[in-house]
C-alpha positions in Angstrom: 0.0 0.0 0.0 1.0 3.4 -0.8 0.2 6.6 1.7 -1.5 9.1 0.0 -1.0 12.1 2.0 -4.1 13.9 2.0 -4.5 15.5 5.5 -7.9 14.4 7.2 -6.8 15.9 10.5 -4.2 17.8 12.5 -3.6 17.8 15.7 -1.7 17.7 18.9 -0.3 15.8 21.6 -1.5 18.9 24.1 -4.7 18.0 23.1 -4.1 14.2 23.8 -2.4 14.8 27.1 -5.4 15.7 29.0 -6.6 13.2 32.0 -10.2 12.6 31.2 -11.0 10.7 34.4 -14.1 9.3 32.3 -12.5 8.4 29.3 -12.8 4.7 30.0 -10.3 3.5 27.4 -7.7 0.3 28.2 -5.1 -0.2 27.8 -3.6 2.6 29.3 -0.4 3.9 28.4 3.0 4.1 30.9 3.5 8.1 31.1 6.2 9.8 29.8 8.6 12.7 30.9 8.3 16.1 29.3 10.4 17.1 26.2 11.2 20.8 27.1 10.9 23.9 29.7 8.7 25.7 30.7 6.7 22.7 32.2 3.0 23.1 32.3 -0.1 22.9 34.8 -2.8 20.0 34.3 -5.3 20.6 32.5 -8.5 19.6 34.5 -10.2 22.6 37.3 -12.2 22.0 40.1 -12.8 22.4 43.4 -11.5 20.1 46.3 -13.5 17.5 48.7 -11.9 16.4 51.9 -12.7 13.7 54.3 -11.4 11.7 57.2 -9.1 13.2 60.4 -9.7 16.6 60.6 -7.6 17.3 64.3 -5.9 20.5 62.7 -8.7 21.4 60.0 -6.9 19.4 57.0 -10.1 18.6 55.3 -12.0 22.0 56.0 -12.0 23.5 52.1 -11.4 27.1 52.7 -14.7 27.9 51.2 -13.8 30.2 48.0 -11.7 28.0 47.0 -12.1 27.2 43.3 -9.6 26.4 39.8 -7.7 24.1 41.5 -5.6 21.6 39.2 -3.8 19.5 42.0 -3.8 18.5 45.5 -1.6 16.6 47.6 -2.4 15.6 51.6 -0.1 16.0 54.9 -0.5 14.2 57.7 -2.4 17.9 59.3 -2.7 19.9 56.3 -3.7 19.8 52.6 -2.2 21.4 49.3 -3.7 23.1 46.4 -2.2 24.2 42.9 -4.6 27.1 41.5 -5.1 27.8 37.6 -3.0 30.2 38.1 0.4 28.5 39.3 -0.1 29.6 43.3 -0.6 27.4 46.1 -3.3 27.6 48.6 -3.0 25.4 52.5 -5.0 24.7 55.0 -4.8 22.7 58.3 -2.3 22.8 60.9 0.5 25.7 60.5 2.7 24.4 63.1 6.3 24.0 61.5 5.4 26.0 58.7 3.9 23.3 56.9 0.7 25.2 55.7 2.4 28.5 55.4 3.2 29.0 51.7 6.3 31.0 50.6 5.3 34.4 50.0 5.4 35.7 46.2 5.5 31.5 45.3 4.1 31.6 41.8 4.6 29.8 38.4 4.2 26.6 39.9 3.1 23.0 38.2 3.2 20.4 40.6 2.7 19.7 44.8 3.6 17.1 47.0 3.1 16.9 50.7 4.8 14.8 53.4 4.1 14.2 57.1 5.4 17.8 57.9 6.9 19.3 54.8 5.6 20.8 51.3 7.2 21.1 48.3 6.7 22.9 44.6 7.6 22.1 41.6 8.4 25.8 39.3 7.6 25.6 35.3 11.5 26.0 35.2 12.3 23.0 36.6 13.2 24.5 40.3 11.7 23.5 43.3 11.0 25.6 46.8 10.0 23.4 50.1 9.1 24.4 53.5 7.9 23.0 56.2 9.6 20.7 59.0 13.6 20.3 58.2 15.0 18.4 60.5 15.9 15.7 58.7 17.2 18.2 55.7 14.1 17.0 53.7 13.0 20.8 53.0 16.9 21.2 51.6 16.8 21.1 48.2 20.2 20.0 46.9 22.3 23.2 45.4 22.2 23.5 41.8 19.1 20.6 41.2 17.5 22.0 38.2 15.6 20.3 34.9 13.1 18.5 37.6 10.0 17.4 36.2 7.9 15.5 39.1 8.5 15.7 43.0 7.5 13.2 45.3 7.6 13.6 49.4 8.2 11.1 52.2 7.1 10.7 55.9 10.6 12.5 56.0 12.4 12.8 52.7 11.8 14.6 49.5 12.5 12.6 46.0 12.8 14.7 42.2 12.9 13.6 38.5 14.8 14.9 36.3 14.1 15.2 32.8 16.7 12.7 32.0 14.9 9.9 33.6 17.6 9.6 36.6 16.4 9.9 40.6 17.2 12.6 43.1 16.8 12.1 46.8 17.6 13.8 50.0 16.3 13.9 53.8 15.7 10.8 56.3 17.8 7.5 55.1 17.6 5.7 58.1 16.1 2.8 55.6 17.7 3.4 52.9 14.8 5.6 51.3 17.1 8.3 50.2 19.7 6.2 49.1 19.1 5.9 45.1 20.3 2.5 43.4 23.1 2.9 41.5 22.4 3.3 37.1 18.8 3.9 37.8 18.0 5.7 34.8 14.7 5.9 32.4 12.3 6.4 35.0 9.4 8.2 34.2 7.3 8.5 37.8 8.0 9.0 41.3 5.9 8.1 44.9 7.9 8.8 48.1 6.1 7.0 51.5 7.1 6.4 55.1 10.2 4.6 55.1 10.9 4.0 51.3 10.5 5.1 47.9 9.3 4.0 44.3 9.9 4.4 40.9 8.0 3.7 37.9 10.4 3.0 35.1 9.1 3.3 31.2 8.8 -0.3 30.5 6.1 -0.4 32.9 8.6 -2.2 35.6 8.8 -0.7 39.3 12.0 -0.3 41.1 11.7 0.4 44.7 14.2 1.3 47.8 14.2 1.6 51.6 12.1 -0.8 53.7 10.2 -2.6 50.5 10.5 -5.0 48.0 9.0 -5.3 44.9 6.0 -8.4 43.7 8.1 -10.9 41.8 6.9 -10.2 37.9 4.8 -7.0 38.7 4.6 -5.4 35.1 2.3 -3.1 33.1 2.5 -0.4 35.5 1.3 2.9 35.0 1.1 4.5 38.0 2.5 4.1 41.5 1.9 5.6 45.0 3.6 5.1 48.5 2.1 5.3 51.1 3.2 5.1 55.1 4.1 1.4 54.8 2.2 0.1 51.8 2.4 0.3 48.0 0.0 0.9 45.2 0.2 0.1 42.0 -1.9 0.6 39.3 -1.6 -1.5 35.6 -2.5 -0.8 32.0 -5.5 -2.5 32.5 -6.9 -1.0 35.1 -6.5 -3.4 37.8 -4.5 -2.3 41.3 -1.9 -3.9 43.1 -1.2 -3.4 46.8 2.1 -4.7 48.6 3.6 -4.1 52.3 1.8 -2.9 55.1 -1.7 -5.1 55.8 -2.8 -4.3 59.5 -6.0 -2.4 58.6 -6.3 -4.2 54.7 -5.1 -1.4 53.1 -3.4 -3.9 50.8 -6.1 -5.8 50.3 -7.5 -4.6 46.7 -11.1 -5.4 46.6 -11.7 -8.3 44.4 -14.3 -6.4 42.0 -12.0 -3.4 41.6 -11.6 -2.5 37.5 -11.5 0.3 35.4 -9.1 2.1 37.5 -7.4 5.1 36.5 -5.5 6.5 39.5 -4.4 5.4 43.1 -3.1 7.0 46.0 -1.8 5.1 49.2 -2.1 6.4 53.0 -1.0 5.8 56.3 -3.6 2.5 57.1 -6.1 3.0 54.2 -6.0 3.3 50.2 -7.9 5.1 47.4 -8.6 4.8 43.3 -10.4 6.7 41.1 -12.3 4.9 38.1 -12.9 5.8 35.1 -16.4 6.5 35.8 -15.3 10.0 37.7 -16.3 7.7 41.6 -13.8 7.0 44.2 -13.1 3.8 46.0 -11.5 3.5 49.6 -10.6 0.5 51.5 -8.7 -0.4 54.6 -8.9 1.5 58.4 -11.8 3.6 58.5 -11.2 4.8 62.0 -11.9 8.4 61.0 -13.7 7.8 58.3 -10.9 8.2 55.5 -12.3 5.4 53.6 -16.0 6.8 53.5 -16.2 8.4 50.5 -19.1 10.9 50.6 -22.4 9.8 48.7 -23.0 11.1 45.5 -19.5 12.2 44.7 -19.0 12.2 41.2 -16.9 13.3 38.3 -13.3 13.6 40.0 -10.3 13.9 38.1 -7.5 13.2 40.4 -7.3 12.1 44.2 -4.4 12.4 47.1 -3.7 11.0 50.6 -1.0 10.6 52.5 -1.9 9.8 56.0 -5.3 9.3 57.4 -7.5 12.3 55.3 -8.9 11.9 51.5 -8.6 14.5 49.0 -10.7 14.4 45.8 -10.6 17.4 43.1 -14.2 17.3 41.4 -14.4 18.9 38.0 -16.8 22.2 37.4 -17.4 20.6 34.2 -15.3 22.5 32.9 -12.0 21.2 30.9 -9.6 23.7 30.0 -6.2 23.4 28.0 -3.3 26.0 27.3 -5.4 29.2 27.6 -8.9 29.6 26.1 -11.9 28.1 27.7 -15.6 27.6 26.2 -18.8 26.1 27.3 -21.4 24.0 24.7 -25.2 25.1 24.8 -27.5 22.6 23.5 -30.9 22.6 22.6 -33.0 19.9 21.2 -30.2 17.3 20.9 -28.0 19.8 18.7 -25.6 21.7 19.3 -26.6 25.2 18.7 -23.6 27.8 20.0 -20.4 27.6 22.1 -19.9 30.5 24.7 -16.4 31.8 25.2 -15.6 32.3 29.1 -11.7 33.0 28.7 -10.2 33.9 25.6 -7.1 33.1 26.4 -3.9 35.3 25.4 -1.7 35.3 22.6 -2.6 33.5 19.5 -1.3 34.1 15.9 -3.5 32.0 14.5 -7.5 30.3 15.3 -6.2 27.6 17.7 -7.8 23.6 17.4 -11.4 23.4 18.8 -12.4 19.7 19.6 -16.0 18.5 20.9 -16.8 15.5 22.9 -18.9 13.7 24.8 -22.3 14.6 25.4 -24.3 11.5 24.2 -24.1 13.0 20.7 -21.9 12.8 17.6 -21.0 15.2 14.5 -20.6 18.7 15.6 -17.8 20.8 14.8 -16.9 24.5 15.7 -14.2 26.8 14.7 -12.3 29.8 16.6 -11.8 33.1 15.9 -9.3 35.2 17.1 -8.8 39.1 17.4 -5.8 41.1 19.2 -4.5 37.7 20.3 -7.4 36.4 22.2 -10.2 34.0 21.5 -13.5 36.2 20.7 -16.2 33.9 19.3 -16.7 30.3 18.3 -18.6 29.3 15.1 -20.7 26.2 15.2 -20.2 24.5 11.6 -22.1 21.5 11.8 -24.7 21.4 14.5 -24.8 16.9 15.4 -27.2 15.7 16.6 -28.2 13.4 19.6 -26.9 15.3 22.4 -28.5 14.4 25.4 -25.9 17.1 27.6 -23.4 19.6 26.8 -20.4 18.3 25.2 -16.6 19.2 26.3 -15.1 21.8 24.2 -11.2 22.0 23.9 -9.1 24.0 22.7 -5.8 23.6 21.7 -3.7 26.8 21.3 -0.9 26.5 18.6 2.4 26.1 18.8 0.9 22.9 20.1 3.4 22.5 23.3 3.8 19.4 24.9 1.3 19.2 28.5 3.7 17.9 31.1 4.0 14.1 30.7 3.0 12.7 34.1 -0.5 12.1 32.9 -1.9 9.3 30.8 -2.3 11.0 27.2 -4.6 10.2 24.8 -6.2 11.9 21.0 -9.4 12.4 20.7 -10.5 13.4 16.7 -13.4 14.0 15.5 -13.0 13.0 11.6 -14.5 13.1 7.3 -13.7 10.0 6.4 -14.8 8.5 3.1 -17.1 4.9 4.5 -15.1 2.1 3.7 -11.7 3.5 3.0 -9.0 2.1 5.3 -6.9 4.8 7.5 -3.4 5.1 9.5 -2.2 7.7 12.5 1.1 8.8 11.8 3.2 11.4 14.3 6.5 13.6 14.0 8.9 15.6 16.3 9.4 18.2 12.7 6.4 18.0 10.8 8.6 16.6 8.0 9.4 13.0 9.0 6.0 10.7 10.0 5.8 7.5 10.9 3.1 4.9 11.2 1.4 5.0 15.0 -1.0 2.7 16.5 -3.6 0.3 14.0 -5.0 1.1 11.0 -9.1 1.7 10.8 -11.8 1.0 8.0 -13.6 3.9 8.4 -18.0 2.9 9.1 -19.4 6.2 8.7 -18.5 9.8 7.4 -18.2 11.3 10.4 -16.8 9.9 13.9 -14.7 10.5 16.7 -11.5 7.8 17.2 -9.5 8.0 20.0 -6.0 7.2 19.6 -3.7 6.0 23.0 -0.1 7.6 22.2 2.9 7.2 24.6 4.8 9.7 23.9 5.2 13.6 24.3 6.0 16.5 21.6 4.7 15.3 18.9 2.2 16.2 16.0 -0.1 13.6 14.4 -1.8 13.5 11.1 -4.5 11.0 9.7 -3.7 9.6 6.3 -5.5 7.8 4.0 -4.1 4.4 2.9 -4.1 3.0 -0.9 
């Protein structure tokens, strides 16, 4: 066969790297590290939901709190990462540990130990604070190019963008102590006494006071907790190791469709695919109740005995504009801009989704650099609620690769014509990824499970 290079549709891995909690699709892929600098914020807002020990006001939600992207849990206070790259903490201030560095801003990622915070900077640099006395808040002189943090009971572990470890702070166990020609590791989880890594094959490496399942493979996730691991696998089964006093490592046997997982001190947590949250082991404060009717949460954290979930607003936004879908009558009859967004040279990518329905299509317009309007091309039909809307500002860069990433296109295709996804680092040289499609109808959506960070895609016609 022959590639006849007629473009169907363009589009970008910043589009694919968003976490759609109820995207639903398995296998998942192992995440990958981010190709450049300046790092980026997920994508996904909402607002937090705490429960469990609440001594020092740790799951007390200040109450205008809102565009949260991330949260991490203390043993006595909580993290949040805003929109806008500042951190917001509540619970117990003793030690610093809730006290946020004055002017911190720019920053993409949070992790929170027993008594210490640290931030991850767009540039790669981190600031902690908090409890010191094991030098876990001391971040090594000249540590730069660091693209995920992870925090201990009392140490503090960083990734670099080369796929080596970092680690400093307690090492009474070992958990500091990185092994030797550990390289290609593409996520980090720090617990009580030890620390894990999640290298790209999908194999775990772990150090400290742990050991590893004999033939654990197909990870995609990890988290440490106290004295327990979690692991979570491309098909979206869990795996629990360590620690079983309370049966926090007991996975319950009807468990599937998991999408993250997040270990504590006596107690563990996954979110499904569905946007619900499972808890199992100690419920002595009621860490493992999740509260009824929770829905649609996009990522969860624990550390100690408190649950944090961050529940969308419905709301998905990507590198700067954000719009809402109105529908009426199972179509889709207008798109209503609610942040333009900065910048742009040129109508960035709109992508709609979801919904119930199928077909519509919508275009961007642009004046003095921002996102004015959005023009509804082709109405669908079907649409039982609003659909997402997405947009995808050009130059296209890469969302920070800790996330699973995905494509979601919605496609003209000729019926019975046989298509191929094919991706570049230069727009100049493609190659073939993932299967090749006979295409059923004129118009669908295919979603497409990539790996890998950076790149552009194209959908090409075979002959």
């Amino acid at each position: 066969m022959t590639l006849r290079k007629s473009l169907i549709s363009f589009v970008s891995l910043f589009v694919a790297s968003l976490l759609n909690s109820t995207a639903g699709t398995f296998p998942l892929p192992v995440p990958t590290r981010p190709a450049s600098f300046p790092l980026k914020r997920p994508a996904i807002v909402g607002t937090p939901v705490a429960w469990g020990w609440n001594r020092d006001g740790q799951t007390d939600v200040p109450a205008d709190l809102s565009d949260v992207v991330k949260v991490a849990a203390g043993i006595y206070h909580t993290v949040a990462l805003r929109r806008d790259g500042t951190v917001v903490a509540w619970g117990s201030s003793d030690l610093d540990r809730s006290t946020v560095p004055s002017g911190l801003t720019n920053v993409v990622a949070i992790s929170a130990g027993d008594y210490h915070t640290v931030a991850l900077k767009e540039n790669g640099a981190l600031v902690a604070w908090g409890f010191n006395i094991n030098g876990q808040t001391s971040v090594p002189e000249g540590l730069d190019t660091v693209v995920a943090i992870a925090t201990g009971s009392y140490h503090t572990a960083a990734l670099k963008q080369d796929g080596t470890v970092i680690a400093w702070g307690h090492d009474v166990f070992g958990q500091s102590t990185v092994p030797v020609g550990l390289s290609n590791v593409v996520a980090i989880s720090a617990g009580g006494d030890h620390t894990v890594a999640l290298r790209h094959d999908g194999t775990v490496v772990t150090w400290g006071n742990t050991t590893v399942p004999t033939g654990l493979s197909n990870v995609v996730a990890i988290s440490a907790g106290a004295f327990h691991t979690v692991a979570l696998k491309q098909d979206g089964s869990v795996v629990s190791w360590g620690e079983n006093n309370a049966g926090q490592s007991t996975v319950p046997a009807d468990l599937s469709k998991v999408v993250a997982v997040s270990a504590g001190l006596s107690h563990s947590v996954a979110l499904k695919s569905d946007g619900t949250v499972v808890a199992w082991g100690a419920n002595d404060v009621g860490q493992t109740t999740v509260p009824d009717g929770l829905t649609n949460v996009a990522a969860i954290a624990t550390f100690y005995s408190h649950t944090v979930a961050l529940k969308t607003d419905g709301l998905v936004l990507t590198d700067r504009a954000a719009a809402l879908a109105e529908v009426a009558n199972g179509y889709l009859v207008g798109v209503r801009v609610i942040y333009g967004g900065y910048g742009y040279t040129e109508p960035p990518f709109v992508l709609i989704r979801g919904g119930g329905g199928t077909g519509a299509t919508a275009t961007a317009l642009v004046a003095d650099g921002s996102v004015v309007a959005i023009s509804v091309s082709n109405l669908g039909s079907g649409y039982t609620s609003p659909p997402q809307v997405i947009i995808a500002s050009p130059p296209f860069a890469p969302e920070l690769g800790i996330e699973f990433s995905r494509v979601n296109v919605n496609l003209k295709l000729v019926v019975g014509r046989e298509y191929q996804l094919k991706s570049s680092f230069d727009l100049v040289n493609w190659t073939l990824a993932g299967e090749s499609f006979v295409a059923d109808e004129e118009s669908i959506t295919k979603e497409f499970v990539i790996a890998e960070f950076g790149r552009y895609f194209q959908v090409f016609e075979l002959r």
